[in-house]
C-alpha positions, -999 to +999 in steps of 0.1 A: +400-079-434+361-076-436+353-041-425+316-047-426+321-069-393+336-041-378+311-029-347+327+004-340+360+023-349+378+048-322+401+077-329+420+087-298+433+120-309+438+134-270+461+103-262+444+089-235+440+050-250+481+053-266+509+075-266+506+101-294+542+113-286+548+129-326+515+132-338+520+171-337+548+170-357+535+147-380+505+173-386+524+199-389+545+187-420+512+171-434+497+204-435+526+232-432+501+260-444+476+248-415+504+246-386+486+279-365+452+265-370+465+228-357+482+243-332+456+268-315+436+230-314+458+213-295+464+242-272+425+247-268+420+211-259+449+206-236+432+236-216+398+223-216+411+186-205+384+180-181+364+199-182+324+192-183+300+217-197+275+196-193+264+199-228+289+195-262+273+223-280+284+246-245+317+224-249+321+233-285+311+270-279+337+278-254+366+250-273+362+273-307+356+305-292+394+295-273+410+280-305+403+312-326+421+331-300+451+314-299+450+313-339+440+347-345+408+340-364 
């Protein structure tokens, strides 16, 4: 494999190109002392599915300003 063919790479981390059925749980024992933090993500993104700031840094304002909430940072 010659990765300097490569043209682009994707990471589908919300499950919408395959089924991420265990990925959680696969984080969670990865990183046991991060299991809040990975958490309050997944719970922040599955509430923002959707939605369209119309700008990422609004996006990423309201996502992190949600996912501190639910991790109590």
């Amino acid at each position: 494999m010659n990765v300097k063919k490569f043209k682009a790479v994707i990471f589908d981390f919300d499950g919408t190109l395959y089924d991420n059925f265990g990925i959680g749980k696969a984080l969670v024992f990865s990183a046991p002392l991060d299991m809040f933090k990975i958490r309050a993500d997944r719970i922040a993104r599955k509430r923002l599915w959707g939605c369209d700031e119309n700008s990422q840094e609004k996006f990423d304002e309201i996502f992190f300003e949600r996912a501190s909430k639910f991790a109590h940072v």
